[in-house]
C-alpha positions in Angstrom: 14.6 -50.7 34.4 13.3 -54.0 36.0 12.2 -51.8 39.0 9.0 -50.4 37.2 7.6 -53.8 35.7 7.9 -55.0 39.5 5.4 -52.3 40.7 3.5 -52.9 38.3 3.3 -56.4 38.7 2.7 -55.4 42.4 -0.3 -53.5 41.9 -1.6 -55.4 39.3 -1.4 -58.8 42.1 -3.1 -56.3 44.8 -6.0 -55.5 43.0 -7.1 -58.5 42.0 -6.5 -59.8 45.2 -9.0 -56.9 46.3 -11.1 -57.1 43.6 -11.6 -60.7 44.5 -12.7 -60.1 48.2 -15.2 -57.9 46.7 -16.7 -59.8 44.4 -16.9 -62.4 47.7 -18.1 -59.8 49.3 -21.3 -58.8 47.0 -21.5 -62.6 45.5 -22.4 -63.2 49.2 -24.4 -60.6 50.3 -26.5 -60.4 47.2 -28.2 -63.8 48.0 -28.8 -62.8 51.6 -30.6 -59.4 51.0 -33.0 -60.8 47.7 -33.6 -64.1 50.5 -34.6 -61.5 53.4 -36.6 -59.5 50.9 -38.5 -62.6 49.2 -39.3 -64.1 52.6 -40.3 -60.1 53.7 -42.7 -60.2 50.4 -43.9 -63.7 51.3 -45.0 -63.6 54.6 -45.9 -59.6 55.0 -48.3 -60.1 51.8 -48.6 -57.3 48.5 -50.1 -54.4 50.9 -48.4 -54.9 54.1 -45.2 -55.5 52.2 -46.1 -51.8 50.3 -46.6 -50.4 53.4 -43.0 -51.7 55.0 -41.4 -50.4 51.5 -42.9 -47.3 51.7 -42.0 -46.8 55.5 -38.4 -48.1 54.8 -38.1 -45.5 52.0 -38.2 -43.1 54.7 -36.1 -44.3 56.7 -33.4 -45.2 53.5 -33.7 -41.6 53.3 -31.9 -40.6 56.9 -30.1 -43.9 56.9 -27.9 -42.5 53.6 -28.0 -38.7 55.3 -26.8 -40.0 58.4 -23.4 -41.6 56.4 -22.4 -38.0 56.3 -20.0 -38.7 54.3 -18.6 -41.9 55.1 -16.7 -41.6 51.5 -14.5 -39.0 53.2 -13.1 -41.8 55.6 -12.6 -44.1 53.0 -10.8 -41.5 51.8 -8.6 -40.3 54.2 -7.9 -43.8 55.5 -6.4 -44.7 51.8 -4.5 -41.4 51.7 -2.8 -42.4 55.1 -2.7 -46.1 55.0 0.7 -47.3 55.7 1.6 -44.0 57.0 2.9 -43.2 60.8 -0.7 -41.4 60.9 -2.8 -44.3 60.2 -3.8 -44.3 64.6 -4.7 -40.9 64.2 -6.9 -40.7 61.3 -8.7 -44.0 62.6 -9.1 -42.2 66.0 -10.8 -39.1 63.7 -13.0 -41.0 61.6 -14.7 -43.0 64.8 -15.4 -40.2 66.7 -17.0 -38.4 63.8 -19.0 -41.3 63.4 -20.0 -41.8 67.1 -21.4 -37.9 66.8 -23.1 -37.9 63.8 -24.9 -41.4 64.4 -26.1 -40.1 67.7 -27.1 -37.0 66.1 -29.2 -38.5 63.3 -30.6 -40.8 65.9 -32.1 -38.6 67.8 -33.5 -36.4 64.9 -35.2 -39.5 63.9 -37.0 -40.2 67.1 -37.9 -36.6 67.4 -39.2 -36.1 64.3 -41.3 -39.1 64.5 -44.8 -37.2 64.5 -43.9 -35.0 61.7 -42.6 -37.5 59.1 -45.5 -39.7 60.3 -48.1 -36.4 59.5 -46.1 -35.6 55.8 -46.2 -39.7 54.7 -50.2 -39.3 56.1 -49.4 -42.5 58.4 -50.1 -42.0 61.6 -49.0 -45.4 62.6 -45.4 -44.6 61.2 -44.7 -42.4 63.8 -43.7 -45.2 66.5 -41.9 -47.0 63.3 -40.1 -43.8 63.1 -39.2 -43.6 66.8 -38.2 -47.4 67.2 -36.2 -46.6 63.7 -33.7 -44.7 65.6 -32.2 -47.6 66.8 -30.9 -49.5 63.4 -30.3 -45.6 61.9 -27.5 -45.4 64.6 -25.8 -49.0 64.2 -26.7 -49.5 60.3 -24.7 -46.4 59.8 -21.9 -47.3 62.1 -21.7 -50.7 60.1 -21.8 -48.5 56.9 -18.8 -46.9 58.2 -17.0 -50.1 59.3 -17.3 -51.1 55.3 -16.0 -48.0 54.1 -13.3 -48.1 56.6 -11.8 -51.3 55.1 -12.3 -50.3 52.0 -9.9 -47.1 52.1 -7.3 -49.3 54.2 -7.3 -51.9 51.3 -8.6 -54.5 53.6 -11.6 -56.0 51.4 -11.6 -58.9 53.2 -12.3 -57.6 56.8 -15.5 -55.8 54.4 -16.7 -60.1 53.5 -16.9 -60.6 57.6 -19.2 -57.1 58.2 -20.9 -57.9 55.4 -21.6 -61.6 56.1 -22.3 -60.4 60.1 -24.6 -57.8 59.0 -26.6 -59.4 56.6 -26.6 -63.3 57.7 -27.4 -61.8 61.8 -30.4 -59.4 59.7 -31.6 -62.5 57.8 -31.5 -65.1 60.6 -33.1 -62.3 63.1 -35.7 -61.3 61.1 -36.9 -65.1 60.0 -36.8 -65.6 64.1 -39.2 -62.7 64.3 -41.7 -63.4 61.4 -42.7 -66.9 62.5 -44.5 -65.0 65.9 -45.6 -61.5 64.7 -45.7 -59.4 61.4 -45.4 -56.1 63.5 -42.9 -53.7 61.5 -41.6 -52.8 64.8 -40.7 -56.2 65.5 -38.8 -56.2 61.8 -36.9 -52.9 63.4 -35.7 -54.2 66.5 -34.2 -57.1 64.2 -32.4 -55.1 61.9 -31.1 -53.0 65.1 -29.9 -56.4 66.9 -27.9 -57.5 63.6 -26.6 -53.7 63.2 -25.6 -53.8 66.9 -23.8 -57.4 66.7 -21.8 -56.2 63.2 -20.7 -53.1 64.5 -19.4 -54.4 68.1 -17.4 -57.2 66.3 -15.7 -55.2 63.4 -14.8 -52.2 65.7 -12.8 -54.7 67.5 -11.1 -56.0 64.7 -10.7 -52.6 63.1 -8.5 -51.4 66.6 -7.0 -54.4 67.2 -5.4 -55.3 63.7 -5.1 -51.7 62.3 -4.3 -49.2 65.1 -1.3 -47.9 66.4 -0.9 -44.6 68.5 1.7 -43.6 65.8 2.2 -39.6 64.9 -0.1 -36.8 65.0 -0.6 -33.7 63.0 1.4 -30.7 64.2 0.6 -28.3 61.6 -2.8 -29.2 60.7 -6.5 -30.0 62.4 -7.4 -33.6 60.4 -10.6 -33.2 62.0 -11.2 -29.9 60.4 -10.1 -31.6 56.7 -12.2 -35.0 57.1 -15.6 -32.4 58.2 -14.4 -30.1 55.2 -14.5 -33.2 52.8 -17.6 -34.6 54.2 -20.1 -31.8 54.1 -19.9 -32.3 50.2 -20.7 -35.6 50.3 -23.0 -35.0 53.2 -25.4 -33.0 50.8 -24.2 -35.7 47.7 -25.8 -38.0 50.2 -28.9 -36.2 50.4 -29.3 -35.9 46.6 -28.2 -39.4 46.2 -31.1 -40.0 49.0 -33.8 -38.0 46.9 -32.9 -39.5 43.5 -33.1 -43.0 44.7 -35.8 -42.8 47.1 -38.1 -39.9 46.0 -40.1 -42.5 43.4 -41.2 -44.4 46.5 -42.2 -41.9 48.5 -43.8 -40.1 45.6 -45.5 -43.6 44.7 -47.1 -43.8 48.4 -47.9 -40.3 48.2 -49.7 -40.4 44.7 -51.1 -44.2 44.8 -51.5 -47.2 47.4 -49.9 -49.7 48.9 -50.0 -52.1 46.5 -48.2 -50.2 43.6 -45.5 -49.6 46.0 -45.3 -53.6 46.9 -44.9 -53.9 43.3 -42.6 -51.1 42.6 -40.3 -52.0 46.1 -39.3 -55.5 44.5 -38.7 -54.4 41.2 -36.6 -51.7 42.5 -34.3 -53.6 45.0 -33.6 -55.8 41.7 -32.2 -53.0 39.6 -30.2 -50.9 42.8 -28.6 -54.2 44.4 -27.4 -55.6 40.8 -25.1 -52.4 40.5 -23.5 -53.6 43.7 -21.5 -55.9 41.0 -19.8 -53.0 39.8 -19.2 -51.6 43.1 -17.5 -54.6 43.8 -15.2 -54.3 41.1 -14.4 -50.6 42.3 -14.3 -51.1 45.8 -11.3 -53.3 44.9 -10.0 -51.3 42.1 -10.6 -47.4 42.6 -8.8 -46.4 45.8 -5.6 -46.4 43.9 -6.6 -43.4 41.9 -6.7 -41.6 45.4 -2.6 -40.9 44.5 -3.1 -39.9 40.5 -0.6 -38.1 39.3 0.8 -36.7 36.1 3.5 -39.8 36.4 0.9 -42.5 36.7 -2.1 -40.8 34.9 -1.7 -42.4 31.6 -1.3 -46.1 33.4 -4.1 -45.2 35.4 -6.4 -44.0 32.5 -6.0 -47.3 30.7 -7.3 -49.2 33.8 -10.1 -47.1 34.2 -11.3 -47.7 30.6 -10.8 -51.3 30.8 -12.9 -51.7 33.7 -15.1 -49.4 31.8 -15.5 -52.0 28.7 -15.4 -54.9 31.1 -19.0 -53.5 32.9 -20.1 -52.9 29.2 -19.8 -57.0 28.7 -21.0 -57.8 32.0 -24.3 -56.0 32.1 -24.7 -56.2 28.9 -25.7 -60.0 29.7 -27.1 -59.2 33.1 -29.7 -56.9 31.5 -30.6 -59.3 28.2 -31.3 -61.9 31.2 -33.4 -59.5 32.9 -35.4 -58.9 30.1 -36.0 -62.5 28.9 -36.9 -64.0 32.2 -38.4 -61.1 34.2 -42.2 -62.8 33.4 -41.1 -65.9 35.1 -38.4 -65.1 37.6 -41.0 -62.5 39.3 -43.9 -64.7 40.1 -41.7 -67.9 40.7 -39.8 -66.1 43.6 -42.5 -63.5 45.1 -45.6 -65.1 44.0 -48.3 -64.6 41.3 -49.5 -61.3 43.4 -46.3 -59.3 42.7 -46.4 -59.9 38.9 -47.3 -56.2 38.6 -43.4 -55.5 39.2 -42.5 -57.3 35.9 -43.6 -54.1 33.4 -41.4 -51.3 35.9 -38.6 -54.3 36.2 -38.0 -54.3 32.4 -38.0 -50.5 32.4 -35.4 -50.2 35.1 -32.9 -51.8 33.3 -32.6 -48.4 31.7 -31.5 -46.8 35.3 -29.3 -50.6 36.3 -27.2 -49.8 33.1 -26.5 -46.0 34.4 -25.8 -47.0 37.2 -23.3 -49.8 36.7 -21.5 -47.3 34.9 -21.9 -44.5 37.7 -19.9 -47.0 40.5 -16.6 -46.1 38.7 -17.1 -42.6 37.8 -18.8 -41.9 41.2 -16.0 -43.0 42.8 -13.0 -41.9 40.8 -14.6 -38.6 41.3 -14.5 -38.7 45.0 -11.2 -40.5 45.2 -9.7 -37.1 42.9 -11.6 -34.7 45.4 -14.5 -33.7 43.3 -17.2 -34.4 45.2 -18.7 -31.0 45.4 -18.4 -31.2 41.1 -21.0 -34.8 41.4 -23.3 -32.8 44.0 -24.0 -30.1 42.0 -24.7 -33.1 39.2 -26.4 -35.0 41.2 -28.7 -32.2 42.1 -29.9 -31.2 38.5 -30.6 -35.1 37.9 -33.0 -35.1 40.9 -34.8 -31.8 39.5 -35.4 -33.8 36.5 -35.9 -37.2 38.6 -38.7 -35.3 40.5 -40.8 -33.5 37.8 -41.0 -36.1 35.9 -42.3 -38.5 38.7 -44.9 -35.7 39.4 -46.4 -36.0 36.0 -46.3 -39.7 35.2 -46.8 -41.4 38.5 -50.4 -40.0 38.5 -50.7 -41.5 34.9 -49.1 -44.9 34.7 -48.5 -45.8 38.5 -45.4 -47.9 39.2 -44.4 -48.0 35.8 -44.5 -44.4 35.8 -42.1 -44.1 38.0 -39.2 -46.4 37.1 -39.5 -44.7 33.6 -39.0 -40.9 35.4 -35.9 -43.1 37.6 -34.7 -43.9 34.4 -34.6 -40.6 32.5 -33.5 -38.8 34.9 -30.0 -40.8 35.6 -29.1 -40.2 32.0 -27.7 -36.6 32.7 -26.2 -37.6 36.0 -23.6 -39.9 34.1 -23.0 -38.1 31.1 -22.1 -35.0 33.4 -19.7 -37.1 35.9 -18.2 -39.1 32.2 -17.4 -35.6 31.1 -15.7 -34.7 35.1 -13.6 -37.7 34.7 -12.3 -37.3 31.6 -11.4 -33.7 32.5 -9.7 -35.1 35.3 -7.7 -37.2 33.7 -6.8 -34.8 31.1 -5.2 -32.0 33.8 -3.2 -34.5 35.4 -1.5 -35.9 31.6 -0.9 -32.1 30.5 
């Protein structure tokens, strides 16, 4: 009778022990990324800093393709973690990576002119080439954080975190006090990507790989490609319905609604990252649900449901209250066009707060194909109506079409997860 009380004491110890190497994590790298993005604003002015946010949109776009579905590795690695197979699935998930960052690389650089000719930028298509460089390492170091993450190592995920963003910050301050040349801000970014992914594939063979057993009567390879071609096209949604209001914006207005629009909206998607932190801790446990720990299991889940009520909750009032000040204190009077689209995307920062936990409980239960198609009927919505208000209203326009549209995307996963949940009590 003692024996269950002890396990979960166990797990209970564990994940806030993770929980609190995430919140580390994000309570450190939040600073560093709104510092590199104020001092990016600063120097680079309202239209050069547009035209950076609209280039970068682009390249957000094959950055999150080229993951190709680094969630499947988390996965995998949690499924296996303490396991005789541990060696091999590390072994899997790196070469994976090393093919598809290679691949994406080079799609970049060759498709340099023709994004360049679709954004009508000429002068993006050496970006674009030069962009091939951080694509391949960012993703690597993309990897190396999921990696921990499924081998319940959060704290390894605080050092790639603190290399990658404190080498980007340092790099790119270095770079700006001789030249504003978005190529320049590239080569940075590729430097700190390099230096992060070097170090933590060190750490990640030296302190977590073993030869151990292989698979017999199975190709893992086959499995972890299997799982990530879901999340490979998730990706690409994801990609679309976070991205396509900037590109739209470039597309459909200037450079200085973007400016205005890029600072409101790395506000409202880096906040979220709170949440993420919580789950990143918290949610790879659910990889094992089953109908004898389903009913435990749902109870956590709601809790950390009501606890990211209370938290944003707060986060957003602030938000709302201090967006007229906060804006032009930190960016400068110029930017104080991002205040109006700020308060609106508080609509899309509460969705997606909620979205970190059902996101991931989905993938975690092997429903990723379930969000895609969800994802993808969100980003038909996310699309039309940026079509018909950007036009009209400009940046605003398009933080309220970000906004809609993200409504659907969570009540649909909500509904998955309590269906979920309800198979595996039956």
């Amino acid at each position: 009778m003692s024996e269950k009380p002890s396990l979960q004491k166990s797990l209970k110890q564990k994940l806030l022990k993770e929980t609190g190497w995430s919140f580390a994590t994000k309570f450190m790298t939040l600073p560093l990324f709104f510092l590199l993005n104020i001092m990016l604003a600063r120097y680079l002015g309202k239209d050069n800093f547009g035209a950076w946010s609209y280039f970068y949109s682009f390249f957000s776009v094959f950055l999150l393709i080229a993951f190709f579905g680094i969630r499947a590795s988390t996965k995998f690695l949690a499924e296996y973690n303490g396991t005789p197979h541990r060696g091999v699935i590390i072994n899997t998930v790196v070469r994976l990576r090393l093919v598809t960052g290679v691949v994406f690389a080079c799609l970049m650089y060759l498709l340099a002119e023709p994004l360049a000719g679709w954004a009508d930028r000429p002068e993006f298509a050496r970006m674009f080439r030069w962009g091939s460089l951080p694509l391949f390492f960012l993703s690597f170091t993309e990897f190396m954080k999921g990696s921990f993450a499924g081998l319940h190592k959060i704290k390894y995920n605080f050092l790639t975190n603190a290399l990658e963003h404190g080498s980007k910050l340092l790099l790119v301050f270095l770079v700006l006090q001789y030249t504003l040349d978005h190529v320049s801000l590239l080569q940075a970014y590729a430097a700190a990507g390099a230096i992060c992914t070097c170090v933590m594939m060190y750490l990640l063979y030296r302190d977590f790989y073993s030869k151990g057993e292989s698979f017999t009567d199975r190709s893992i390879m086959k499995e972890v490609i299997q799982y990530s071609i879901p999340l490979f096209f998730i990706s690409i949604g994801f990609t679309i319905a976070t991205e396509i209001d900037t590109l739209m914006l470039g597309k459909l207005s200037d450079d200085g609604a973007v400016g205005d629009y890029a600072i409101a909206k790395q506000i409202v998607t880096r906040l979220p990252h709170i949440s993420q932190a919580i789950a990143m801790g918290t949610m790879p446990v659910f990889a094992k649900l089953s109908a004898e720990n389903a009913a435990r299991l749902k109870a956590l889940f709601y809790r950390l449901i009501k606890i990211n009520i209370a938290l944003f909750g707060f986060i957003i009032a602030g938000i709302l209250l201090t967006a007229g000040f906060v804006i032009p204190f930190l960016y400068g009077a110029e930017f104080n066009g991002a205040i109006l689209p700020l308060r609106i995307l508080c609509i899309y920062l509460s969705c997606a707060s909620f979205l970190a936990y059902f996101n991931s409980f989905l993938d975690f239960s092997g429903k990723a194909k379930i969000r895609m198609y969800n994802l993808f009927f969100s980003t038909l919505i996310n699309i039309g109506l940026n079509y018909y208000l950007i036009p009209i209203y400009g940046a605003s326009g398009a933080a309220i079409a970000t906004s809609i549209s993200y409504f659907p995307y969570l009540l649909l996963n909500a509904w998955e997860t309590r269906q979920v949940f309800k198979s595996k009590s039956q």
